[in-house]
C-alpha positions as CSV (number, residue, x, y, z in Angstrom):
1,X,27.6,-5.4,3.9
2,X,27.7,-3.3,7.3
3,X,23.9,-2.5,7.2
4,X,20.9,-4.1,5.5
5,X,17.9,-5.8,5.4
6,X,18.1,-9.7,4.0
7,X,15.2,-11.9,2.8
8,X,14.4,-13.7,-0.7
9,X,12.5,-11.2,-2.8
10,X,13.3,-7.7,-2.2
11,X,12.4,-6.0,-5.0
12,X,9.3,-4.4,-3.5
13,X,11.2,-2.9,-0.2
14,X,11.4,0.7,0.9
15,X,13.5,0.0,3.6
16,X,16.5,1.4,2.0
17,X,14.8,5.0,1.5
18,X,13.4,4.8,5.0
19,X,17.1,3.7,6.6
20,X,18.7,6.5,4.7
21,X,16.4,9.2,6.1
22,X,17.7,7.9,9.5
23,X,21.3,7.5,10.2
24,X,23.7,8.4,7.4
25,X,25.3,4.3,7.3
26,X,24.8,2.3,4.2
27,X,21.9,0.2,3.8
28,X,21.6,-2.7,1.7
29,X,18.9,-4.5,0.2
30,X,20.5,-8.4,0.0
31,X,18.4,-11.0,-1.6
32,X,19.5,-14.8,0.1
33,X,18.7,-18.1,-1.5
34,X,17.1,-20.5,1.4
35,X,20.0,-22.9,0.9
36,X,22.5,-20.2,1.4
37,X,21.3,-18.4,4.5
38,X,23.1,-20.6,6.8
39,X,26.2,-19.4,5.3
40,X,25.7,-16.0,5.6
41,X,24.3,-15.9,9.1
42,X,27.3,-17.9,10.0
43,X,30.3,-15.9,8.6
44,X,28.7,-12.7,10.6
45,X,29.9,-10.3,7.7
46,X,27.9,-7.8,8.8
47,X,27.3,-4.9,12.0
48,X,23.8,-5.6,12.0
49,X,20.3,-6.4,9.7
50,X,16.8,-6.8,9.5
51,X,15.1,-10.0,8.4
52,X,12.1,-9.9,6.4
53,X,10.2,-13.2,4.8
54,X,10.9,-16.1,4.9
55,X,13.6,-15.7,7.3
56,X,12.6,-14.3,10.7
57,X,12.3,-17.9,12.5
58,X,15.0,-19.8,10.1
59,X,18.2,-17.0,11.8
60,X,17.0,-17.8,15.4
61,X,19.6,-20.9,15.7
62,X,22.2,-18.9,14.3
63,X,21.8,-16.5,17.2
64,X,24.0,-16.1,20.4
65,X,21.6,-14.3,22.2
66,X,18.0,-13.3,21.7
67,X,15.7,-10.5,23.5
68,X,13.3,-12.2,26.3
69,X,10.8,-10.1,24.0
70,X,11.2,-12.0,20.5
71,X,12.3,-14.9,22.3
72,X,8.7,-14.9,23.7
73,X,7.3,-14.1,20.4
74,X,9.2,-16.8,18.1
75,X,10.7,-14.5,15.5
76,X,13.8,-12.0,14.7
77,X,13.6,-9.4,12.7
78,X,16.7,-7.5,13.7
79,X,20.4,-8.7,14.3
80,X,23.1,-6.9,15.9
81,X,26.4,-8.2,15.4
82,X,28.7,-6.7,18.5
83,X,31.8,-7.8,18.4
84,X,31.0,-11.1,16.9
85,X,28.3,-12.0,19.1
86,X,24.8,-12.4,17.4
87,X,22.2,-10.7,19.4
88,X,18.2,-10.9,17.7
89,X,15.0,-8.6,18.5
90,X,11.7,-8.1,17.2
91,X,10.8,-4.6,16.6
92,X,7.7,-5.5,13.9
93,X,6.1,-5.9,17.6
94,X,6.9,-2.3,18.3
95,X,5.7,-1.3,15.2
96,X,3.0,-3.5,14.7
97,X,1.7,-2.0,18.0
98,X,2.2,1.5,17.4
99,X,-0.1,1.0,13.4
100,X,-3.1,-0.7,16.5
101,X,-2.7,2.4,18.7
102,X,-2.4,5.5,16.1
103,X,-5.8,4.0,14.4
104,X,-7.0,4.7,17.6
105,X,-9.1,1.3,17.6
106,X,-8.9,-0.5,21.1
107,X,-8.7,-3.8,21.2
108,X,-9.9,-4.6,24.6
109,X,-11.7,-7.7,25.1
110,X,-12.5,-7.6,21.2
111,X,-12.3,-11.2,19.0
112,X,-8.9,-10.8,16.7
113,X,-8.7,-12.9,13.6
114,X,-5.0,-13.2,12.2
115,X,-4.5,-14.1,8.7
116,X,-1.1,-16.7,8.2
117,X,1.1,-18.8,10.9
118,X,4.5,-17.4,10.1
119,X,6.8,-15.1,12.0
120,X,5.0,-11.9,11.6
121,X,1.8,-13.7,13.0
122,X,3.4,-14.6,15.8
123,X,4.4,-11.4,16.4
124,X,0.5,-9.8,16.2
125,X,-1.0,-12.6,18.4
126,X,1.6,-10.9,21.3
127,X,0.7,-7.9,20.2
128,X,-3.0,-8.4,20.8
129,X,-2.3,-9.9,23.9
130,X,-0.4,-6.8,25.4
131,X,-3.2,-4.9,23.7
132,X,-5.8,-6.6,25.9
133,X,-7.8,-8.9,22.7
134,X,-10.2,-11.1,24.4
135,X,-9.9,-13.5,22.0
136,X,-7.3,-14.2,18.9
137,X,-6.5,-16.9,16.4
138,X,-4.5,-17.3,13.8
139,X,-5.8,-18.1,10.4
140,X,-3.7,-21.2,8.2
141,X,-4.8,-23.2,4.8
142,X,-4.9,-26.3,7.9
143,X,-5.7,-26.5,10.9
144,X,-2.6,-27.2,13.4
145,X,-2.4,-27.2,17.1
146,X,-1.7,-23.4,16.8
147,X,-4.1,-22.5,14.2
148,X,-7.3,-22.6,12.9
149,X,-8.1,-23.0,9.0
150,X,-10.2,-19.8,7.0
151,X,-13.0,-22.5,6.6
152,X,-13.7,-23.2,10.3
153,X,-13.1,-19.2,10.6
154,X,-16.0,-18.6,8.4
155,X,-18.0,-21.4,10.4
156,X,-17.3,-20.5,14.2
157,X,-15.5,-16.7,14.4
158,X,-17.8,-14.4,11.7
159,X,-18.0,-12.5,15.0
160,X,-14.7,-11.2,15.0
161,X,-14.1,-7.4,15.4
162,X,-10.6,-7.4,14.1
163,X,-8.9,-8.4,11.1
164,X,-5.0,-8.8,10.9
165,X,-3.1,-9.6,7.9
166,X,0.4,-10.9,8.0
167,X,0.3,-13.1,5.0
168,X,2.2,-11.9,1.8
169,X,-1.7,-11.9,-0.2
170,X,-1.6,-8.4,-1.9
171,X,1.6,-7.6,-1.9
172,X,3.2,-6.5,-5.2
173,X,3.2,-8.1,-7.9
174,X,0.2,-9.8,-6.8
175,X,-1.9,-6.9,-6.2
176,X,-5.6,-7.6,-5.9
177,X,-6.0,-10.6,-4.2
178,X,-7.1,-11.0,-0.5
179,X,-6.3,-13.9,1.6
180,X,-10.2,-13.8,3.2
181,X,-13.9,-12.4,2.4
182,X,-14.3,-9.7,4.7
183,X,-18.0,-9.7,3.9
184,X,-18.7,-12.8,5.9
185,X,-17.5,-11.1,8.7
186,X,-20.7,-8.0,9.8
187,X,-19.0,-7.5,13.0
188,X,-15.7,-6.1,12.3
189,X,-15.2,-3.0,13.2
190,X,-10.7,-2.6,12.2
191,X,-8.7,-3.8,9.6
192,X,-4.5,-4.2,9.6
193,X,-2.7,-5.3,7.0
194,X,1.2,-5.7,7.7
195,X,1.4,-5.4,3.2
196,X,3.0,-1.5,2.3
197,X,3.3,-2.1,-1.2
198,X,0.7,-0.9,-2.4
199,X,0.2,1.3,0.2
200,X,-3.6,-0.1,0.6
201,X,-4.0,-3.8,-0.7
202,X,-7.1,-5.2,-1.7
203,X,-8.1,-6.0,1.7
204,X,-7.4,-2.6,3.2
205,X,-9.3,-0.9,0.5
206,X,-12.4,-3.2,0.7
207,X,-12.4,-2.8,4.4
208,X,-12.8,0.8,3.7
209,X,-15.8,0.6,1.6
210,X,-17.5,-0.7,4.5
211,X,-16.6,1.9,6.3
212,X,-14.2,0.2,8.7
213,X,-11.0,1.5,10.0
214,X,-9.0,0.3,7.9
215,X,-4.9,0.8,7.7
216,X,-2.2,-0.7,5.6
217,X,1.5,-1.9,6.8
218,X,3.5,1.7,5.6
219,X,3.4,2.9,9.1
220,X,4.5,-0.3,10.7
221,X,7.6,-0.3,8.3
222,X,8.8,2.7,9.4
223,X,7.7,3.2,13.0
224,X,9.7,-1.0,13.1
225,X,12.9,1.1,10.8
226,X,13.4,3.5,13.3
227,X,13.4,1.1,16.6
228,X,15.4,-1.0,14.2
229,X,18.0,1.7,13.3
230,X,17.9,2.5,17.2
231,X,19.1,-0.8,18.0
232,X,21.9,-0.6,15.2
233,X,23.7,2.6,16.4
234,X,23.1,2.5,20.1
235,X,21.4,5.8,20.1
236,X,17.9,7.2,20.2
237,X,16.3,9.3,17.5
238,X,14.1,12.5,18.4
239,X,10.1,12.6,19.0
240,X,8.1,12.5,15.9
241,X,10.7,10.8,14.3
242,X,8.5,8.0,12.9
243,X,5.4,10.5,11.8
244,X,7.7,12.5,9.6
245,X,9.5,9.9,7.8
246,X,6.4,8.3,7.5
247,X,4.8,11.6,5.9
248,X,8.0,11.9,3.7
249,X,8.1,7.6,2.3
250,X,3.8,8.0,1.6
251,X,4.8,11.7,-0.4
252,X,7.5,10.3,-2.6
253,X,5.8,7.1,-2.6
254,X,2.1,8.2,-3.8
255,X,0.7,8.6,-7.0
256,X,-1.2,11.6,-7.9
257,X,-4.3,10.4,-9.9
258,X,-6.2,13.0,-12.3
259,X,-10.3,12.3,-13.2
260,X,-12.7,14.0,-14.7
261,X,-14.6,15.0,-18.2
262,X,-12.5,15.0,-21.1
263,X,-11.6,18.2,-21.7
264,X,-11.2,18.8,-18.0
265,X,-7.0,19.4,-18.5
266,X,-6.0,16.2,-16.8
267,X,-3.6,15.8,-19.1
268,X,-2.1,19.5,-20.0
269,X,-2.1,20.0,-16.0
270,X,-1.0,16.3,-15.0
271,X,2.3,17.4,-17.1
272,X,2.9,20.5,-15.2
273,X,2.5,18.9,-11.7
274,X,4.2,16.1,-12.6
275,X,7.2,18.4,-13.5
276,X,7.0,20.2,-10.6
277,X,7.0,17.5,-8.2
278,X,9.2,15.6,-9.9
279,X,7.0,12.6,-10.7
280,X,6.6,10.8,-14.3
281,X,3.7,11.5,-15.8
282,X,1.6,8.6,-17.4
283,X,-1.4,9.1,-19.9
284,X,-4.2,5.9,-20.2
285,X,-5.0,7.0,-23.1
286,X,-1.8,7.6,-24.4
287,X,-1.0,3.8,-22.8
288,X,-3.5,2.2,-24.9
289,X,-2.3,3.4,-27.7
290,X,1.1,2.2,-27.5
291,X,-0.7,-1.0,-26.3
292,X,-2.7,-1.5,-28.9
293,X,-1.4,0.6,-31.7
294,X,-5.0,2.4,-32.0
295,X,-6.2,5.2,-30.7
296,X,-9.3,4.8,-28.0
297,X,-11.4,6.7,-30.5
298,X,-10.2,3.8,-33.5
299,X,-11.1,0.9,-30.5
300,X,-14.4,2.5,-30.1
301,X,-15.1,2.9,-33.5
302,X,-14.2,-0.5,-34.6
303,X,-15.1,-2.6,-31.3
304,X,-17.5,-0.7,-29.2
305,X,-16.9,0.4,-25.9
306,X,-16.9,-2.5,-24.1
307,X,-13.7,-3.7,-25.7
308,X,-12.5,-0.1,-25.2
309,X,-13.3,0.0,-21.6
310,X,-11.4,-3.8,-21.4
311,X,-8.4,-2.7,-22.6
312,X,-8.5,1.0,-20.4
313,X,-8.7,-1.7,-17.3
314,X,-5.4,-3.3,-18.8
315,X,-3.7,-0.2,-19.1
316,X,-5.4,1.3,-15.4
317,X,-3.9,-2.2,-14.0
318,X,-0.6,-1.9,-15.2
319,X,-0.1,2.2,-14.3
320,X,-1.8,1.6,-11.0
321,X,1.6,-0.6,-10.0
322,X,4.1,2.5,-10.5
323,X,4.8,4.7,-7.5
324,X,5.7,8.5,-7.5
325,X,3.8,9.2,-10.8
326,X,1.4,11.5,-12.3
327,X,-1.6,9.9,-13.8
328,X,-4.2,11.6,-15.8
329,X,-6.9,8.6,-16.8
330,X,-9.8,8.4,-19.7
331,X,-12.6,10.1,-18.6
332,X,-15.1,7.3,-18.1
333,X,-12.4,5.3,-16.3
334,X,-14.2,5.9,-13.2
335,X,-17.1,3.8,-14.6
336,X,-15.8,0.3,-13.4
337,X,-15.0,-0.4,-9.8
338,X,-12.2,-2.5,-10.5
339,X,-10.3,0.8,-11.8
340,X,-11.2,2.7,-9.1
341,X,-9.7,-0.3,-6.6
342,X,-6.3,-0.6,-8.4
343,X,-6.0,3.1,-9.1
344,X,-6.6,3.7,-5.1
345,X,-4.1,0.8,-4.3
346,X,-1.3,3.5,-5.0
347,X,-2.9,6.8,-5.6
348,X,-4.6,10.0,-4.1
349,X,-7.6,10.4,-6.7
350,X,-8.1,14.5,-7.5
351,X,-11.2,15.3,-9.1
352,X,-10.9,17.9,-11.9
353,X,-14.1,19.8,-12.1
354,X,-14.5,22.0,-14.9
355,X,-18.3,23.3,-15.5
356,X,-19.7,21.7,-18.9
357,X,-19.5,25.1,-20.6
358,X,-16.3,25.3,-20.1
359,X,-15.5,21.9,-21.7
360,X,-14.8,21.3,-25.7
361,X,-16.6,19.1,-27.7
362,X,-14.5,17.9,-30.2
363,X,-14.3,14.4,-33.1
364,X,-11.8,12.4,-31.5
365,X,-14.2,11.4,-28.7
366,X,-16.9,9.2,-29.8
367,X,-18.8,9.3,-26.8
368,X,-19.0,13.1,-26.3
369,X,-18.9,14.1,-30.0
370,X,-21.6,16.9,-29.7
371,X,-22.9,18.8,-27.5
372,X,-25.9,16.1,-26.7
373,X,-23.7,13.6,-25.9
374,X,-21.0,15.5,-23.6
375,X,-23.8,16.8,-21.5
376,X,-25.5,13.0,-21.1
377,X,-22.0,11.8,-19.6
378,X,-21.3,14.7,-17.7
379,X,-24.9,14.4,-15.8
380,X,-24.1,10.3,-15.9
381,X,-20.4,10.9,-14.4
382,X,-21.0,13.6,-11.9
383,X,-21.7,12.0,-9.1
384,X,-19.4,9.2,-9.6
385,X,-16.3,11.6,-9.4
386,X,-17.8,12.9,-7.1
387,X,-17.6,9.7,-5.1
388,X,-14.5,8.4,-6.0
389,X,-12.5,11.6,-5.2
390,X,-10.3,11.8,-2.4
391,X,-10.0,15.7,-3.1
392,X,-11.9,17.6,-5.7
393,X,-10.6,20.4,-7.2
394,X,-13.2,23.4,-9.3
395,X,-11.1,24.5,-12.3
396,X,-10.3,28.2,-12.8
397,X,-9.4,29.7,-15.7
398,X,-5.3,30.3,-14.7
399,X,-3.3,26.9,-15.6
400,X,-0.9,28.4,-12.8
401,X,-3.4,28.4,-10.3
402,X,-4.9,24.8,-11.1
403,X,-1.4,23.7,-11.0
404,X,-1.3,24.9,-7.3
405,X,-4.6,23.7,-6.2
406,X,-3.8,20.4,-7.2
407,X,-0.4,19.9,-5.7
408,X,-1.7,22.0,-2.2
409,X,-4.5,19.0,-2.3
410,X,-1.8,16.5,-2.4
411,X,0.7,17.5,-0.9
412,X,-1.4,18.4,2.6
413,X,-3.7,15.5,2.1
414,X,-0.2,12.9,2.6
């Protein structure tokens, strides 16, 4: 391996698609054993890597040298090899630091709370000290001489301002979970979360809700790639650099998510966008069936809707997870939060609004059967599309022209 990035569970990384879209080397992804990483950092096979979990203090002996900088902080997260002679850095601080300043939240004199005591912790808490924090701490399970435990944090620091995550808690394929409850905490005003798959974890998207500035770890991947890749070949890449791959990974990255009434053409123009941008396409309805053998009118029928709606959370959870896809959901999916959460985890939500005379009432939908029926959910579902939308999108008569409005929505929105 001449180029690459080593840790023990890789399979979520986009560091490979970043690297490429930087210098034309070869970049590996090269999942390492704990018992075996002594032997690799030893036999040097390699012009130089990055170091991702658990690994960014356990390659620090194996080093011959070590920048003052990540000496200071207590973790490596790149390694040059010249000539031989093992030299480590720490550009997460660089691009930990440049996620804090393009949020455009100061953290002067403000009370920083940072969630795990590994290596990338390490690396915030020096961070918020060049950043002028008045106070920080980092949050553990125990207390230690360098941390403080989530239980004394919800006793003595519920004033903190800013929130930090570093832990791996919402990372794929754990999405969903948060490593603290943000709502015993009225004062914060920011939310980082070093976690970029998904691109907005649990925490990220609950900070949001609250209307906090909120930002997940996609921007610190790349803006660390390309002081990484920097390092690597010795020479400098041009201004902007880090904006537009960043604009490029969160485009091909993104899912495109289609609500609205049934009837609306999520699905007829969720096929057509999805051609054209290259994306699968993914149905929840169509899911469920293939789950469950029935169709969601034969669930509703035979169970009622609150099995239905149980079994459209399975099939939102499991779509949700996919990256670069299309996805046209049921249209009463937007009727339980926990859809809307996942859903946003990965996706741009486009609301299809098509006026009620303009949708179909037809048998195969139970709950909007006649006409009665389709306009008590439309006035019941309104305004939560409306609310959950990132962009929403009035439906013309042209499929052509939908197709367009959609993709212009989210392609400029990214």
């Amino acid at each position: 391996m001449d180029y690459g990035l080593i840790g023990e569970h890789l399979s979520h990384s986009f560091s490979k698609e970043i690297h490429g879209k930087l210098f034309p080397y070869s970049y590996e992804l090269c999942e390492i054993k704990p018992e075996k990483i002594g032997e690799f950092m030893t036999a040097k096979s390699f012009k130089a890597i990055n170091v991702t979990i658990p690994y960014k203090q356990t390659v620090m002996p194996y080093l011959d040298e070590i920048d003052p900088a990540a000496e200071k902080i207590g973790a490596v997260n790149t390694v040059v090899n010249r000539d031989g002679v093992l030299i480590g850095y720490n550009t997460d601080f660089l691009g930990l630091r440049a996620l804090i300043k393009k949020s455009g939240v100061s953290l002067s004199g403000k009370k920083v709370l940072i969630l795990g005591s590994g290596g990338t912790s390490k690396t915030a808490a020096v961070v918020c000290e060049s950043l002028g924090a008045g106070e920080v701490y980092r949050l553990s399970r125990r207390a230690s001489a360098e941390t403080v435990s989530y239980d004394d944090a919800y006793k003595a620091h519920t004033d903190a301002a800013v929130i930090i995550n570093t832990t791996p808690c919402g990372m794929f394929p754990n999405n969903g979970s948060v490593a603290v409850d943000i709502e015993r905490f009225p004062s914060l005003v920011a939310c980082f979360d070093a976690v970029y798959n998904p691109l907005r974890s649990a925490l990220i998207l609950k900070a949001r809700k609250r209307g906090i500035v909120a930002e997940g770890g996609l921007y610190m991947l790349v803006a660390q790639a390309v002081f990484a890749a920097e390092y690597f070949t010795g020479q400098s890449l041009p201004e902007g650099t880090i904006d537009r791959v960043y604009s490029e990974i969160l485009s091909e990255k993104q899912n495109l998510v289609l609500i609205g009434m049934p009837g609306s053409g999520k699905t007829t123009l969720g096929k057509m966008v999805a051609r054209e941008l290259g994306f699968e396409f993914f149905d929840t309805d169509v899911l469920i069936t293939e789950m469950t053998g029935k169709t969601p009118a034969e669930i509703i029928t035979a169970e009622g809707e609150t099995a239905f709606r149980d079994i459209e959370s399975e099939a939102v959870s499991r779509v949700s997870a996919k990256s670069a896809a299309v996805i046209a959901t049921g249209g009463g999916a937007i009727l339980r939060e926990e859809n809307l959460l996942r859903l946003c985890e990965n996706g741009k939500i486009i609301f299809l609004d098509r006026e009620l005379r303009h949708l179909a009432v037809t048998d195969d939908r139970p709950l909007s059967s006649d006409l009665e029926k389709l306009s008590a959910r439309y006035r019941e579902r309104y305004p939560r599309y409306m609310a959950a939308a990132d962009k929403r999108i009035e439906c013309v008569y042209s499929k052509e022209a939908n197709v367009l409005k959609i993709k212009e929505a989210f392609l400029n929105e990214n």
